[in-house]
C-alpha positions as a Markdown table, in Angstrom:
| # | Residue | x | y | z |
|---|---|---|---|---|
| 1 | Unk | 0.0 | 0.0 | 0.0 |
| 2 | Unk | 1.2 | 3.5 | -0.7 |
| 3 | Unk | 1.7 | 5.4 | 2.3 |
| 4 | Unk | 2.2 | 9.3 | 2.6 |
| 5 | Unk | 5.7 | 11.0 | 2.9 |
| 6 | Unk | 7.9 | 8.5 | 0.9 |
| 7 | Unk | 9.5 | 8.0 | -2.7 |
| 8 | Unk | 9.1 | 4.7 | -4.3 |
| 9 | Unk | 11.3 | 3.3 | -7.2 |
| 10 | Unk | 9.0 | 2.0 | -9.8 |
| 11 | Unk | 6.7 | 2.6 | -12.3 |
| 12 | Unk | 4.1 | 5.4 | -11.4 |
| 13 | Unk | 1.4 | 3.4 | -12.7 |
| 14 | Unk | 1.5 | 0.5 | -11.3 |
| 15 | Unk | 2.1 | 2.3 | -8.1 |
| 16 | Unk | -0.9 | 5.0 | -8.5 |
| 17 | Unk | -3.0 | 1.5 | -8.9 |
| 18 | Unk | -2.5 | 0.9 | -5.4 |
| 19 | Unk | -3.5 | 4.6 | -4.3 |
| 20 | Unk | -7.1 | 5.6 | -2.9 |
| 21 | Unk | -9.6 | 6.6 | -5.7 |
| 22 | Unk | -9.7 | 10.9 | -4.7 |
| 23 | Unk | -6.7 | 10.8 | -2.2 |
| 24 | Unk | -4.8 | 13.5 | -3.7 |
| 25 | Unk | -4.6 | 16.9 | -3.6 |
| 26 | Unk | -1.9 | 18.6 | -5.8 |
| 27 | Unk | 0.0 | 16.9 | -8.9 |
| 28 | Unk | 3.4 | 18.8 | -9.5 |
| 29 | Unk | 5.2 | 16.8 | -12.2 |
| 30 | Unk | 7.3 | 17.5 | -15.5 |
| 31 | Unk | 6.8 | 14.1 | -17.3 |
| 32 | Unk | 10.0 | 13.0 | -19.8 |
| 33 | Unk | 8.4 | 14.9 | -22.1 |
| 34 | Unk | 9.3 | 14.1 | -26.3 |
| 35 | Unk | 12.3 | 12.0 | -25.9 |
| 36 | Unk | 13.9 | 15.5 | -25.4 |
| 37 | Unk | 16.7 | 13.5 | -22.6 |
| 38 | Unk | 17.0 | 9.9 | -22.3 |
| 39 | Unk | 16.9 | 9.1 | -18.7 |
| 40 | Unk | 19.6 | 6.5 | -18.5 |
| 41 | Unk | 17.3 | 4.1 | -20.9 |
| 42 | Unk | 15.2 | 3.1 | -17.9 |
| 43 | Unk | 11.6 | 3.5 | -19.1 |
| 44 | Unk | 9.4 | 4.3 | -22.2 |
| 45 | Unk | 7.8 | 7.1 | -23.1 |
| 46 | Unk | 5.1 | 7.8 | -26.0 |
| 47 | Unk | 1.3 | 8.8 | -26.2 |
| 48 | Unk | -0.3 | 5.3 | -25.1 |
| 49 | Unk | 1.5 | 5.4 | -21.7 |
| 50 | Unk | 1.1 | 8.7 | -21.1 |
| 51 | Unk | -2.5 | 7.9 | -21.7 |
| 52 | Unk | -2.6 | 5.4 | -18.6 |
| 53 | Unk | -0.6 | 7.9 | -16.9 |
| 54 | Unk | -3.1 | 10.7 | -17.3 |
| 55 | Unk | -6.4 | 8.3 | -16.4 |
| 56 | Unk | -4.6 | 7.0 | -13.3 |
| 57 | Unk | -4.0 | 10.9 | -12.2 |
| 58 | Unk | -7.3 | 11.6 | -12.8 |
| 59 | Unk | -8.8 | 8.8 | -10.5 |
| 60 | Unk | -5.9 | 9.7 | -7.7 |
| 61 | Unk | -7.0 | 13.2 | -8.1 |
| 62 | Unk | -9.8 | 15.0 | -5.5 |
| 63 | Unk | -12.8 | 16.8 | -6.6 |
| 64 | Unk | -11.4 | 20.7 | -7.1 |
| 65 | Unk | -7.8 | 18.5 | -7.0 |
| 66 | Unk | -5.5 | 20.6 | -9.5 |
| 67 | Unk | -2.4 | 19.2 | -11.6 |
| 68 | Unk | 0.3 | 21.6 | -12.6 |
| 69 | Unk | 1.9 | 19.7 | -16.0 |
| 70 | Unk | 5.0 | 21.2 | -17.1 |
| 71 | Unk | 6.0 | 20.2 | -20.6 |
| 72 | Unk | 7.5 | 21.5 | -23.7 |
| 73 | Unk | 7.5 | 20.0 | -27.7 |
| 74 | Unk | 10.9 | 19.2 | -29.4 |
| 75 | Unk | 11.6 | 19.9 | -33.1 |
| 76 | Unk | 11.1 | 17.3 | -35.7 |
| 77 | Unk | 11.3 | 17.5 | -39.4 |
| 78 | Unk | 11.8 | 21.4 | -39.1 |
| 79 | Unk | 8.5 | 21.8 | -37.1 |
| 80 | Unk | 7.6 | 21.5 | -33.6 |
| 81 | Unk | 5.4 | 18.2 | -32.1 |
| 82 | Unk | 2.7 | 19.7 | -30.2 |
| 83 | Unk | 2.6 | 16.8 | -28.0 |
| 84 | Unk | 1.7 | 18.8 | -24.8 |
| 85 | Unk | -1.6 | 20.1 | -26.5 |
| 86 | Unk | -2.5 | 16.4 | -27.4 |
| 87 | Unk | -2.1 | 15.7 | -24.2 |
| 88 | Unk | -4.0 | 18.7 | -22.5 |
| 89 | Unk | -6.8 | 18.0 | -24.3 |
| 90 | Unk | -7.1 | 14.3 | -23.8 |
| 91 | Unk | -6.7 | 15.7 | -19.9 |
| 92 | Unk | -9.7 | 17.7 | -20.9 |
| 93 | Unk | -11.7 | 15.5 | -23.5 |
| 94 | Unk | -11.2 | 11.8 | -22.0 |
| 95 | Unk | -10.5 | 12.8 | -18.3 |
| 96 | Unk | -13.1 | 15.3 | -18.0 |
| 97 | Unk | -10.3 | 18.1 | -16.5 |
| 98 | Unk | -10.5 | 21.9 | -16.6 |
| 99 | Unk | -7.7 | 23.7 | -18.6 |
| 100 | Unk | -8.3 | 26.1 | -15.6 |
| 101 | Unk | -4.7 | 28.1 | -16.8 |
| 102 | Unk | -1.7 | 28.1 | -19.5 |
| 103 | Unk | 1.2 | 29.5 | -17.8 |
| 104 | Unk | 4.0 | 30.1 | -18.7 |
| 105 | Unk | 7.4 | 29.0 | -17.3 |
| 106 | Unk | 10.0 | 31.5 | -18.3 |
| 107 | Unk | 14.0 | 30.2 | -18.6 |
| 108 | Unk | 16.9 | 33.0 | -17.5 |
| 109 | Unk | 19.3 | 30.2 | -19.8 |
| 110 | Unk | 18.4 | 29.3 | -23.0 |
| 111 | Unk | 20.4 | 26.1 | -23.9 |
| 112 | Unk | 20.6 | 26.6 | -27.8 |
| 113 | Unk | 20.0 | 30.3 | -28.8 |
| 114 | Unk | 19.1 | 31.6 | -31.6 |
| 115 | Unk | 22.1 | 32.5 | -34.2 |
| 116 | Unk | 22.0 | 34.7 | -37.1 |
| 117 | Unk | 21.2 | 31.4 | -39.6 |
| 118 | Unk | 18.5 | 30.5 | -37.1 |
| 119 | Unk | 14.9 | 29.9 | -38.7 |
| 120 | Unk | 13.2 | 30.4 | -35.7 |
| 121 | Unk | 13.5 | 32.6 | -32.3 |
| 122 | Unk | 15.2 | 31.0 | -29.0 |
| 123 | Unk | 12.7 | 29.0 | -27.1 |
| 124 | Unk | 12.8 | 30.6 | -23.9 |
| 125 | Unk | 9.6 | 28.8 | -22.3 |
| 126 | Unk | 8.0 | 25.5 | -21.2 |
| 127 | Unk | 4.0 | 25.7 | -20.7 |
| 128 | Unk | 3.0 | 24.7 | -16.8 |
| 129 | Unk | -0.8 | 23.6 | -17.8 |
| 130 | Unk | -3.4 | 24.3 | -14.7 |
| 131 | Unk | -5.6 | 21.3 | -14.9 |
| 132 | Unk | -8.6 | 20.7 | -12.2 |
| 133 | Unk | -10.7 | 18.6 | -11.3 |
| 134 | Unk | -14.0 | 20.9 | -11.4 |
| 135 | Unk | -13.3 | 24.1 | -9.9 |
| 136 | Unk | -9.9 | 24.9 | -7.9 |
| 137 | Unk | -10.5 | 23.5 | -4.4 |
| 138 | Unk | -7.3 | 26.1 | -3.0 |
| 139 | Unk | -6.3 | 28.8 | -5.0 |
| 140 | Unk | -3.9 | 31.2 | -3.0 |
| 141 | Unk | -2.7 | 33.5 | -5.5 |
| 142 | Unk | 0.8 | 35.0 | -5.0 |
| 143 | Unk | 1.0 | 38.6 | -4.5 |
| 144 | Unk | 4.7 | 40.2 | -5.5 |
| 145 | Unk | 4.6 | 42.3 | -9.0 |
| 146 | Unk | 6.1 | 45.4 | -7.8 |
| 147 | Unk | 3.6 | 48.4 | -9.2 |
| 148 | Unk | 4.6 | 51.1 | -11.0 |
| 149 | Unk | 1.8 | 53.7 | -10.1 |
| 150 | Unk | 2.1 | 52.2 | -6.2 |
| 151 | Unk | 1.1 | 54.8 | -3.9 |
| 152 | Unk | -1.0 | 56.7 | -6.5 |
| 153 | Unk | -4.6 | 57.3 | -7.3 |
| 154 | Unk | -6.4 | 54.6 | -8.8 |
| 155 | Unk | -8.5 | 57.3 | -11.2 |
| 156 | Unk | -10.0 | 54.7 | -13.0 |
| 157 | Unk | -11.8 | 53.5 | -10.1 |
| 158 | Unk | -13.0 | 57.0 | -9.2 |
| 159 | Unk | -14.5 | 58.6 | -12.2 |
| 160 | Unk | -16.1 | 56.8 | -15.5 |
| 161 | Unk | -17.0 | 58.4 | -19.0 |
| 162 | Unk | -20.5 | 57.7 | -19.9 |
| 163 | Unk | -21.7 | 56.6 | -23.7 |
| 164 | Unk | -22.4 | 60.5 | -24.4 |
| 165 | Unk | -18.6 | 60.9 | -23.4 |
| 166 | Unk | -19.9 | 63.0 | -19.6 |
| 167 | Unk | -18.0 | 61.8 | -17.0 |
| 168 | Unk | -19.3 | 60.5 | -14.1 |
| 169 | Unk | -18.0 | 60.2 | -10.5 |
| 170 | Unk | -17.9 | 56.7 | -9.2 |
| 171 | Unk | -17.5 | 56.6 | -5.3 |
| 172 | Unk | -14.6 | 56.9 | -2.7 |
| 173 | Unk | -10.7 | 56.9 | -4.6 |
| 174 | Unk | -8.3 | 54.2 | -4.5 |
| 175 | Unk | -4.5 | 53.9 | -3.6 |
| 176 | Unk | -2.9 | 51.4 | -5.5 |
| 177 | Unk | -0.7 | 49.0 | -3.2 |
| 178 | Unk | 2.8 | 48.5 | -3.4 |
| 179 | Unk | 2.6 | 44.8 | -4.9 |
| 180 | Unk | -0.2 | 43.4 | -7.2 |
| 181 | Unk | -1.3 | 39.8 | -8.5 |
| 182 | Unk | 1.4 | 37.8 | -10.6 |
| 183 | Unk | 0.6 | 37.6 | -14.4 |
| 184 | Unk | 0.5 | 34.1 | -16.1 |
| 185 | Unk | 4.5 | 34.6 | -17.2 |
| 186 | Unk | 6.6 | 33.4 | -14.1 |
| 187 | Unk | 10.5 | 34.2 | -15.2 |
| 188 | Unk | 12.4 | 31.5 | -13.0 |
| 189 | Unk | 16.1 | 31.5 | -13.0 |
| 190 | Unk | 17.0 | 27.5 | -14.2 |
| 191 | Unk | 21.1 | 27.6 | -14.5 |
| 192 | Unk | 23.3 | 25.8 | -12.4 |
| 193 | Unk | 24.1 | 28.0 | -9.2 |
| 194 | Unk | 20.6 | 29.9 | -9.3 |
| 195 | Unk | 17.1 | 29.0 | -8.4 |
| 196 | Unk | 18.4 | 25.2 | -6.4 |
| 197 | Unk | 19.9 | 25.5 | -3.1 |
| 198 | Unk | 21.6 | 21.6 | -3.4 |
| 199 | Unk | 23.9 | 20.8 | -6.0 |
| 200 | Unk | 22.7 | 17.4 | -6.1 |
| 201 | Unk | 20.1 | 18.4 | -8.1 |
| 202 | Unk | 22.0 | 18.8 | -10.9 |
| 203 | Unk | 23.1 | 14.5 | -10.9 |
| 204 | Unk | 19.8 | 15.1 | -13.2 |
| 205 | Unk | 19.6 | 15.8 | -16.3 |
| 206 | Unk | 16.5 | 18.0 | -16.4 |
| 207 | Unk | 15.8 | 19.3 | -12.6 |
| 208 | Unk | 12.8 | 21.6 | -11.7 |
| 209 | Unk | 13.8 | 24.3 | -10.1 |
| 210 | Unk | 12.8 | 25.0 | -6.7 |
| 211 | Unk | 10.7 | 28.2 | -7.1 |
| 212 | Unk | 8.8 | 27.1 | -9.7 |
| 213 | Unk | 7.7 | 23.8 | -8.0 |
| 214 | Unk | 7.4 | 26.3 | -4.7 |
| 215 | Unk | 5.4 | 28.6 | -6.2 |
| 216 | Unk | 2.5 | 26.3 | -7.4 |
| 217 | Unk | 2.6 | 24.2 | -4.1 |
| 218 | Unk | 2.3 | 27.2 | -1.8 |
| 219 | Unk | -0.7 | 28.6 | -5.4 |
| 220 | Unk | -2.6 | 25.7 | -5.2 |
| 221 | Unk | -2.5 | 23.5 | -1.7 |
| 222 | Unk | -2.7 | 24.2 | 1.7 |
| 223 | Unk | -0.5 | 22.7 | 4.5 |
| 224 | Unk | -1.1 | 19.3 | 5.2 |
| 225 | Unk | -2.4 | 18.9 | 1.8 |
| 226 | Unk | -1.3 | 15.4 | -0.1 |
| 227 | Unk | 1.5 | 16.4 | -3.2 |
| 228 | Unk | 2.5 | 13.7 | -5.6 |
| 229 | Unk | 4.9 | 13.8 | -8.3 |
| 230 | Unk | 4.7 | 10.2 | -10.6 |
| 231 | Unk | 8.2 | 11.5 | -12.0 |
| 232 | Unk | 9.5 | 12.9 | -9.1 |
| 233 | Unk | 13.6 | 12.8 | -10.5 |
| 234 | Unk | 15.6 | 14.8 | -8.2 |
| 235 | Unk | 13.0 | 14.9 | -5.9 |
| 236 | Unk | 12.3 | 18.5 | -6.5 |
| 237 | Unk | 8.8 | 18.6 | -5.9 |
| 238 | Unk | 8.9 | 16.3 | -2.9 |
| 239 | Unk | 11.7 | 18.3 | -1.2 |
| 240 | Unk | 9.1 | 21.8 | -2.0 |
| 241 | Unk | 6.5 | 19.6 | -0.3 |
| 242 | Unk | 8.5 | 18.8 | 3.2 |
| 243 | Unk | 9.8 | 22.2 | 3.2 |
| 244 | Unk | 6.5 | 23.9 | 3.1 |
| 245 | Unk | 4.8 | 21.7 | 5.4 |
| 246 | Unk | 2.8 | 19.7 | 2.7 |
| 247 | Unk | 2.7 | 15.7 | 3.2 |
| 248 | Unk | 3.8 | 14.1 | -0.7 |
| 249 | Unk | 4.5 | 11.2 | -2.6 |
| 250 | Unk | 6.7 | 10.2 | -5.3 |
| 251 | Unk | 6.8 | 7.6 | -7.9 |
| 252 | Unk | 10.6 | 7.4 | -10.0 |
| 253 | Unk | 11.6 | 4.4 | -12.3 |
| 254 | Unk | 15.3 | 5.1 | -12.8 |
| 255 | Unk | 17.2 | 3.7 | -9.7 |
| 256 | Unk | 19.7 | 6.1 | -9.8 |
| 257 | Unk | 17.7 | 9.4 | -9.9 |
| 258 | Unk | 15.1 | 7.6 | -7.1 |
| 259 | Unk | 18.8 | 7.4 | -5.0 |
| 260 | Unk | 19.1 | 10.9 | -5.5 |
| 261 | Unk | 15.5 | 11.5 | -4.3 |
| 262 | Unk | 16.5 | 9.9 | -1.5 |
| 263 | Unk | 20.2 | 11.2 | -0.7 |
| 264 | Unk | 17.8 | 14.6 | -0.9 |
| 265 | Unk | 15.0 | 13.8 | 1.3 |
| 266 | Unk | 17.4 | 12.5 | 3.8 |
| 267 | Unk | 18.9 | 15.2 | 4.0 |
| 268 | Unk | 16.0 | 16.9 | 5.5 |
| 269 | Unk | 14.9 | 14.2 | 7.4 |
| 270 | Unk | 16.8 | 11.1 | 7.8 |
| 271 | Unk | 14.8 | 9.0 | 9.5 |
| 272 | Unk | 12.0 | 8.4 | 6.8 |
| 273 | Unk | 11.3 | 4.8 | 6.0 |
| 274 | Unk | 11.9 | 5.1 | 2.7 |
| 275 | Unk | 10.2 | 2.7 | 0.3 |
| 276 | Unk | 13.0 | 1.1 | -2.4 |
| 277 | Unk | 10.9 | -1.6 | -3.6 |
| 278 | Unk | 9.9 | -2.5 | -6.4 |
| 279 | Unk | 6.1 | -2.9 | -6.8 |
């Protein structure tokens, strides 16, 4: 049986069989998305298993449950897949989801930038697709873009032109606060050195970083909420999860990168019965 608060080495769908029908609160994941790394050759990867994937998430997922799916397309024959929107809308057509938000997970490093023979612009982004389960049960949107106008008069708020063009007073002014509500574009710093506080993190060859998986924990659970990641690598999200008082589970296939889960987790608290098992 899968308990709270551990990593397991195996598949995620065998293990998300063995989880409670609604017993989940949050999915943070980036699945190996395209072939775009290889993962040590440890598991494959194409459109019929993420299939399975997606309709065991669905089950494990609560009513206003919300999964944060942070993918990207590679280039093939000149042109780019569009894998992740055949997935999102399986999410939404056979799973019955809610695309409740496209964001937008802006890099600081661009791996391969553009050159002057380029035929297309730098790709700077990965999507993080909002998918819920009805209506967002927890939705604690972060408030830090700095405002320009902070400290002035909201005028808007204050007078209105009419149709005939009159203007029309409106009620009592506003001052506009120092910080407003993020936009859908989160710039997150992903180099080596920035945005991870433990190098082992980088023993992977495509880790989250920290404040992005941070950021939608704290935007769409509460403490004491359930987190899984079924490709939990590094052990990113489950690491975010401890740290900000969140109980989680992981699923990871590779044996090495589920050891590097573990060296992680341990780190933080080393006396977890950690679940190496296959199942």
């Amino acid at each position: 049986m899968i308990s709270k608060n551990n990593v397991y080495n195996t598949n995620c769908i065998s293990g998300m069989k063995q989880m409670d029908e609604k017993s989940v609160d949050l999915v943070v994941t980036s699945p190996p998305y395209d072939d775009l790394r290889t993962y040590n050759e440890s598991s494959e990867w194409n459109f019929g298993i993420f299939k399975d994937v997606a309709d065991q998430l669905s089950r494990v997922l609560k009513d206003g449950g919300v999964i944060m799916w942070n993918v990207s397309d590679a280039t093939i024959n000149g042109g780019e897949s569009g894998t992740s929107f055949r997935q999102v809308l399986y999410f939404m057509d056979e799973c019955g989801l809610t695309l409740h938000d496209t964001m937008i997970y802006e890099k600081t490093g661009i791996p391969f930038p553009a050159g002057i023979k380029s035929v297309r612009y730098s790709q700077a982004f990965e999507y993080c697709f909002i998918l819920s389960k009805g209506r967002p049960k927890t939705i604690n949107l972060i408030v830090d873009k700095p405002n320009k106008w902070a400290g002035q008069t909201s005028w808007g708020s204050v007078n209105s032109r009419n149709k005939d063009g009159k203007i029309q007073k409106m009620g009592k002014t506003k001052v506009i606060k120092e910080h407003g509500v993020r936009t859908n574009i989160w710039k997150i710093q992903n180099q080596k050195g920035f945005g991870q506080s433990d190098e082992d993190t980088y023993q992977h060859p495509a880790p989250m970083p920290e404040q992005l998986a941070k950021d939608h924990i704290k935007t769409w659970s509460n403490v004491n909420d359930v987190v899984l990641d079924p490709f939990c690598g590094s052990g990113t999200t489950l690491v975010s999860s401890h740290e900000l008082g969140r109980d989680y589970i992981g699923f990871e296939i590779d044996p090495t990168y589920f050891q590097l889960s573990e060296k992680r987790l341990n780190k933080l608290s080393p006396f977890f019965d950690f679940k190496t098992n296959i199942i």
